[in-house]
C-alpha positions in Angstrom: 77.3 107.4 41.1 79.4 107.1 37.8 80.9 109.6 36.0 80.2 110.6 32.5 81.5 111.8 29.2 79.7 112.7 26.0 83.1 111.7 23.4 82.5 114.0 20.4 83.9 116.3 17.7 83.8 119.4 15.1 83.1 116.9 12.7 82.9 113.1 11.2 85.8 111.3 10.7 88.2 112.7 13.5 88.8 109.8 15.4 86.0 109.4 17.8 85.3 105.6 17.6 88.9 104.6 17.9 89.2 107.0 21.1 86.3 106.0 22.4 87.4 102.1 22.1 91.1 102.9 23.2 89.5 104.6 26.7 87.1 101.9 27.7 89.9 99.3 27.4 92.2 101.6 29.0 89.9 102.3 32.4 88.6 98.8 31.8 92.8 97.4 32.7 92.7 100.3 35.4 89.5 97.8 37.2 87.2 100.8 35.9 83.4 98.9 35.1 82.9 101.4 31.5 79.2 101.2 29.8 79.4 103.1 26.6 76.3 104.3 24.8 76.3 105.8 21.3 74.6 108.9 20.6 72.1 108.9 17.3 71.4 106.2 14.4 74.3 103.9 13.9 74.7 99.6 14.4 78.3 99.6 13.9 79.5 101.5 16.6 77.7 99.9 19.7 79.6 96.0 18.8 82.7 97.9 18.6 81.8 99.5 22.0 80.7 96.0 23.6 83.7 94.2 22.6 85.8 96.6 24.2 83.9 96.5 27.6 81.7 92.9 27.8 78.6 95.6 28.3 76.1 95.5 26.1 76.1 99.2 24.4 72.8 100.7 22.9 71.4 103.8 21.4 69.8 106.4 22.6 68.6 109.5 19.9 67.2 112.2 21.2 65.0 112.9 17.6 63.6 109.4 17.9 62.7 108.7 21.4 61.2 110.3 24.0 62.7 111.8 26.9 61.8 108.8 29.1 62.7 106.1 26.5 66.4 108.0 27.0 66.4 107.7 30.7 65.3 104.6 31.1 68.4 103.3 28.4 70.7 105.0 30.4 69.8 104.0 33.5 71.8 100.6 32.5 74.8 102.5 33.4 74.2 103.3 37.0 76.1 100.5 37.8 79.1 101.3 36.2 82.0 103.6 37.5 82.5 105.5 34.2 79.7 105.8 31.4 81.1 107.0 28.0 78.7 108.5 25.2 79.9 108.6 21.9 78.9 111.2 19.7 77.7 111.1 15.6 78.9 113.7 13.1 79.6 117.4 15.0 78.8 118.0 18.3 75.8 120.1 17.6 75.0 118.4 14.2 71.7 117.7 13.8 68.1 118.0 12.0 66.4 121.6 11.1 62.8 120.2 12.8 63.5 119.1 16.1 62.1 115.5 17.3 60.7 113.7 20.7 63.3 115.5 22.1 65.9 117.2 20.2 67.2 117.3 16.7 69.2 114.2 17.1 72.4 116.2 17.7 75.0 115.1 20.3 74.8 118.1 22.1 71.2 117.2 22.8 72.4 114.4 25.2 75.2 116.1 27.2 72.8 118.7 27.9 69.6 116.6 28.8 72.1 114.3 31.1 74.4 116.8 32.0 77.4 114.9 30.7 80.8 117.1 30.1 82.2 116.9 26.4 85.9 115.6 25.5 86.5 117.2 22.2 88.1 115.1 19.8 90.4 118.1 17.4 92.1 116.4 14.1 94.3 119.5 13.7 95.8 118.9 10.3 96.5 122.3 8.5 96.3 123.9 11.1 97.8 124.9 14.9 96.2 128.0 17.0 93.2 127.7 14.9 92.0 124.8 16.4 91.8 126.5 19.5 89.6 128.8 18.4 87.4 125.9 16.9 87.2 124.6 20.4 86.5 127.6 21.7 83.6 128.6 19.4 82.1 124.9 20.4 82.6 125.7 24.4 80.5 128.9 23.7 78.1 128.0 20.9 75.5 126.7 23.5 74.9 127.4 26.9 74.0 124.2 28.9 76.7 121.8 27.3 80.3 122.4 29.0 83.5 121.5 27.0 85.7 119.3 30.0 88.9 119.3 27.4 90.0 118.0 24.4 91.9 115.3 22.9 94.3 115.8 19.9 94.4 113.4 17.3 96.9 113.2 14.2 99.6 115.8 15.4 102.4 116.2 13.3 105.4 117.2 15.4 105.9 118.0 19.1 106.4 121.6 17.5 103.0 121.4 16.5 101.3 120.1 19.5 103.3 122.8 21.5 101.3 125.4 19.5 98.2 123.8 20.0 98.8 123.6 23.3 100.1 127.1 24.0 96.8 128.1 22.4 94.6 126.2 24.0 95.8 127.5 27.1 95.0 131.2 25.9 91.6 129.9 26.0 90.8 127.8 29.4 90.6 124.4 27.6 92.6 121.9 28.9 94.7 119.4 26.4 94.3 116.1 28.3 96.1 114.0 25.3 97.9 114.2 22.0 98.3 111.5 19.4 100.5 111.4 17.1 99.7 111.3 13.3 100.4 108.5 12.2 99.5 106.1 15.1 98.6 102.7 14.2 95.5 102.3 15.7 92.6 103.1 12.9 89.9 100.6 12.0 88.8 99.2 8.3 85.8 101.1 6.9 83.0 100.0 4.2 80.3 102.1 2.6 78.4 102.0 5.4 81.0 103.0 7.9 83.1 100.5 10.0 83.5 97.2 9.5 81.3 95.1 11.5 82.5 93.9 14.6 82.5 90.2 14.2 84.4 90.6 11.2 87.6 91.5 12.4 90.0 88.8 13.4 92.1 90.9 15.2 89.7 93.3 17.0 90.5 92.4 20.7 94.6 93.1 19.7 93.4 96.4 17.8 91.7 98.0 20.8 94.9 96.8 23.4 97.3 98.2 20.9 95.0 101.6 21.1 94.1 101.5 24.6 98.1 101.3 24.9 98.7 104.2 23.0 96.1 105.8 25.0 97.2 105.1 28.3 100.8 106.5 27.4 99.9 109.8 25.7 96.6 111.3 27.4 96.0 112.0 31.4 93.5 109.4 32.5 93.2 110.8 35.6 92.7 114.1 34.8 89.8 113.2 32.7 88.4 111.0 34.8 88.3 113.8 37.3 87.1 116.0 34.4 84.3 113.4 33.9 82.3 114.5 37.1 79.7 112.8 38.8 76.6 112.1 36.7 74.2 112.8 39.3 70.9 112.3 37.1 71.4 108.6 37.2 69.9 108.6 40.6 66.7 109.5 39.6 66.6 106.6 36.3 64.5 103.5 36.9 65.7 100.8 34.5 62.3 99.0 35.0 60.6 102.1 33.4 61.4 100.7 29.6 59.5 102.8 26.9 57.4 100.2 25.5 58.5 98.7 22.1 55.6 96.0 21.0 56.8 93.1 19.7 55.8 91.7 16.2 55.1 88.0 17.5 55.2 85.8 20.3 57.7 83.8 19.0 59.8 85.8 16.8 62.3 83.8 14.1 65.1 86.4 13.0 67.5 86.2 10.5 71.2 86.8 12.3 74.2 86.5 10.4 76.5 88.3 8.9 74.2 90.0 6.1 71.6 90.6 8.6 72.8 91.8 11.8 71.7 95.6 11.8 68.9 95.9 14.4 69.5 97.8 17.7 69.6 96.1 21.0 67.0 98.0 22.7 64.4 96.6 20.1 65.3 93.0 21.1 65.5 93.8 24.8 62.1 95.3 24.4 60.7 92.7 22.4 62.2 89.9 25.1 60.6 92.1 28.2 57.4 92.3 26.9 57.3 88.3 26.6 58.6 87.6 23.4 60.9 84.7 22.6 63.5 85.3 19.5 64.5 82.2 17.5 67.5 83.3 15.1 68.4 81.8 11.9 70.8 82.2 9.4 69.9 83.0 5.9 73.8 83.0 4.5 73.9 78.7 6.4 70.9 77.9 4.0 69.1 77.9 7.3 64.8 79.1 7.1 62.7 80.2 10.1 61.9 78.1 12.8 58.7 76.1 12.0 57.1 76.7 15.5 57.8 80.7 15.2 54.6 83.2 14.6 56.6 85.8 12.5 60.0 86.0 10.4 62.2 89.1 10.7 64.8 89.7 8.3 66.9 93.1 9.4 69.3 95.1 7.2 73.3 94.8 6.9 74.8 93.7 4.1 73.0 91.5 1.9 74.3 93.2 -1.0 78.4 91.9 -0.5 76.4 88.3 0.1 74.0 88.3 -3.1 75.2 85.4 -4.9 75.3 83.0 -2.1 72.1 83.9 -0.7 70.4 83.6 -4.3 71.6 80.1 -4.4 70.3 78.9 -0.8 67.5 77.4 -2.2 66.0 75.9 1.3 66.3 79.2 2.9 64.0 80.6 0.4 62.2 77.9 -0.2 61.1 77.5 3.8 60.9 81.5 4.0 58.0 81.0 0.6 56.3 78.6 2.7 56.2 80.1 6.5 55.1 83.7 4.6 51.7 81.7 3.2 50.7 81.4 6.9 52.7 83.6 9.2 54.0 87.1 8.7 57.2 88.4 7.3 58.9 91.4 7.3 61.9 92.9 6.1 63.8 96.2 6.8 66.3 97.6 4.6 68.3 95.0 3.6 66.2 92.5 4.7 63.3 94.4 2.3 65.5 94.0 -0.2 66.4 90.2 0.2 62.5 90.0 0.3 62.2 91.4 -3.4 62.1 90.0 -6.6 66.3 91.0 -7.8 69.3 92.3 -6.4 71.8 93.9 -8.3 74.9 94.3 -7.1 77.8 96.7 -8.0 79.2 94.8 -11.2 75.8 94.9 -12.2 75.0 91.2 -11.9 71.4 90.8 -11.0 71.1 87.9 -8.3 67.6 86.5 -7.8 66.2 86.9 -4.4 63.0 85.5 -2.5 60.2 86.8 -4.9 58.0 87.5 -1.8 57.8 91.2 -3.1 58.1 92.6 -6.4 61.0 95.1 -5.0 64.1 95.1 -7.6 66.6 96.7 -6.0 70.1 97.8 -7.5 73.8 99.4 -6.4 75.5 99.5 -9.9 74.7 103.3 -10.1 75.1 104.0 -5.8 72.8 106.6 -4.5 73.1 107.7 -0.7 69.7 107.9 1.0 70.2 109.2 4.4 68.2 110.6 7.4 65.5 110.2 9.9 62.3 108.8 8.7 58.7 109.2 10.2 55.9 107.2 9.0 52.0 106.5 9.0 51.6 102.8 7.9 48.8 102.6 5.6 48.2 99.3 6.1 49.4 96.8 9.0 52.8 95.2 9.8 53.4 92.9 12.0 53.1 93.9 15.6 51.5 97.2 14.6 47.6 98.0 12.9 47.5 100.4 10.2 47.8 104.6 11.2 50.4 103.8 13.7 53.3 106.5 13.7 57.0 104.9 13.5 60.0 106.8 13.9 63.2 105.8 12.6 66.4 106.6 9.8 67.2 105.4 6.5 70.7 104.8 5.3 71.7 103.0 2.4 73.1 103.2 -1.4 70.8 101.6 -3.5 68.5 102.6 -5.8 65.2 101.5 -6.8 64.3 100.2 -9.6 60.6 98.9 -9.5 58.5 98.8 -6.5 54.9 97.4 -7.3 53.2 96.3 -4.8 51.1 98.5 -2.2 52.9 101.0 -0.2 53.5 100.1 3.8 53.7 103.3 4.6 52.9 107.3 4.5 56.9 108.0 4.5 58.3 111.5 5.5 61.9 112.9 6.4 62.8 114.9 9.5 61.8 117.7 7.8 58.5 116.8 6.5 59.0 116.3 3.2 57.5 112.9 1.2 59.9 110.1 0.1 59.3 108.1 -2.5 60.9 104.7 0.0 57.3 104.0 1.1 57.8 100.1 1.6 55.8 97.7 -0.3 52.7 95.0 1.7 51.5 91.5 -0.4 49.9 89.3 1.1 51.7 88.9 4.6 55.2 89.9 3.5 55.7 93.8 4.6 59.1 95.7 4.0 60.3 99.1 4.3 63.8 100.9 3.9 63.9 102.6 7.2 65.3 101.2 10.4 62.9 101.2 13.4 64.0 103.2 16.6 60.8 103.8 18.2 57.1 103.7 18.2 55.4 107.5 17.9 53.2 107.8 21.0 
């Protein structure tokens, strides 16, 4: 059986990526097989993950799926020696109104899998206090054990010898420390990291990390630490939750503005028969004539306005597919769908027209959070009344959105929003990001 490790933190922004990149490469050059999984809503984070081990790393959310849909995404690791889960925001961040299963909190999955924590502390302004911190997150909730913590961003050896002094006061073992000003961090954007297959130098970023790694924290100790994830014995990867496919043939848009859609929804898509036929929007390129429906995801459209207003054949042969054959949009993709972009100079680029969506990020407004919704009419794929979960996460605004509303729209916590998604005709779009269907 593997071992396991849920990677996560007090808080965002601490450092759990670029650990969790530097540890699969560094077990990886031990001969360790590492599958990485990420814990909540995020497309960033898994590319980062796979290009560290060459395994494909997917989601799993414990708000949006079912306990089942979770085990059966896990059970991809059982063939690996180490599995390593990496958290999003706090350890026990999450939603008020818990989910399928939980509240979407990282804690949610160490419990359910019985995976030990490694703590990630950023102790800046601070030395014995973080002990404490770690100590109040060992004890906060029974059923999720703290194996030990990493230190990132010390200042001194003085000041790691007072972390550690104190950490010892309190049972928690210090299996690493590194040091402020390491150079090991990775670019960010608006929407968090940069994408994957945008940096050049990835490969030589995690080696230099997974370097640093190796030399300042005790790989063995945590792998011992890790324990034996048992559960996985009992996981049937055959027993996928069942994600139903929008087409037969399905043509989606795959490049660099449209790359945000999680690889469980095009492994399920592919397992229940379903052939995808990518295309790229930002090469002028439209959807392949022979294809029953067009899927446009979200990413960044909005950095790659101008060029996709003037790919006239792309929208031209999207126009023309969408008279006969379904379209759909999510997020960015919903917005490429719409009549206008504007982007952050305030330049409004002209998009496909299918919908009358105008869409703008001169004046950026966050819109974050899970997402449940009732669609009032059908998409495709899916008849009308069926419940979706998902998230939303983006910094536009709308400006006009006429046409029908997709959806019945609500956040975690039941409240209406007003990012219903628009239907004409064949063309459907929504701002949320599909995770799962709502059985």
């Amino acid at each position: 059986m593997p071992r396991a490790l849920v990677i996560s933190a007090p808080a965002s922004g601490t450092g759990k990526t670029t650990l969790t990149l530097a540890l699969a490469r560094a077990f990886g050059d031990r001969g360790i097989a590492v599958q990485c999984f990420k814990s909540g809503p995020d497309y960033i984070d898994p590319a980062f993950h796979a290009a560290a081990t060459g395994r494909v790393s997917v989601n799993i959310d414990s708000w949006a799926m079912p306990r089942e849909t979770i085990d059966a995404l896990v059970a991809r690791g059982r063939d690996a020696d180490l599995v390593l889960a990496e958290g999003s925001m706090g350890l026990f961040d999450g939603v008020a109104v818990p989910g399928r299963s939980g509240s979407g909190a990282s804690a949610d999955i160490a419990e359910m899998m019985g995976w030990p924590v490694l703590l990630v502390l950023d102790p800046a302004g601070q030395a014995q206090t973080a002990a404490a911190v770690a100590a109040g997150l060992r004890d906060f909730r029974p059923g999720v054990r703290i194996a030990g913590v990493v230190l990132n961003r010390v200042a001194s050896p003085r000041h790691e010898d007072l972390i550690r002094r104190a950490m010892a006061g309190v049972n928690i073992p210090v299996l690493g420390a590194l040091p402020r000003h390491a150079p090991i961090a990775l670019p960010e954007r608006h929407l968090g990291l940069v994408q994957a297959e945008e940096l050049h130098r990835l490969n030589e970023l995690i080696g230099e990390a997974a370097r640093l790694v190796a030399e300042r924290v005790d790989l063995d100790a945590l792998l011992a630490l890790a324990g034996n994830a048992t559960g996985f014995a009992k996981l049937n990867p055959s027993d996928k939750g069942r994600i139903t496919p929008p087409g037969q043939r399905i043509a989606l848009a795959r490049d660099a503005a449209f790359s945000f859609i999680y690889p469980h929804i095009i492994e399920g898509w592919r397992a229940a028969g379903a052939e995808i036929m990518p295309f790229s929007p930002l090469a002028d390129e439209g959807p392949n004539g022979n294809a029953d429906v067009a899927w446009l995801p979200g990413g960044y459209p909005e950095l790659h306005a101008g060029r996709l207003a003037a790919n006239d054949d792309f929208r031209n042969r999207l126009r023309v597919f969408s008279e006969t054959r379904p379209v759909h949009g999510e997020c960015g993709g919903y917005m490429v769908l719409g009549a206008g972009l504007v982007d952050k100079e305030g330049m409004r680029h002209a998009m496909t027209g299918l919908l009358g969506l105008e869409t703008s990020f001169a004046r950026r407004q966050m819109h974050l959070g899970y997402r449940k919704a009732e669609l009032r009419s059908p998409m495709p794929g899916l008849p009308a009344g069926a419940q979706l979960r998902g998230h939303e996460f983006h910094y536009a605004i709308i400006l006009v959105q006429p046409d029908a509303p997709l959806a019945s729209v609500r956040d975690a916590n039941g409240a209406d929003v007003v990012e219903t998604g628009s239907r004409r005709g064949n063309v459907t779009g929504t701002f949320f990001h599909l995770i799962a269907e709502d059985r």
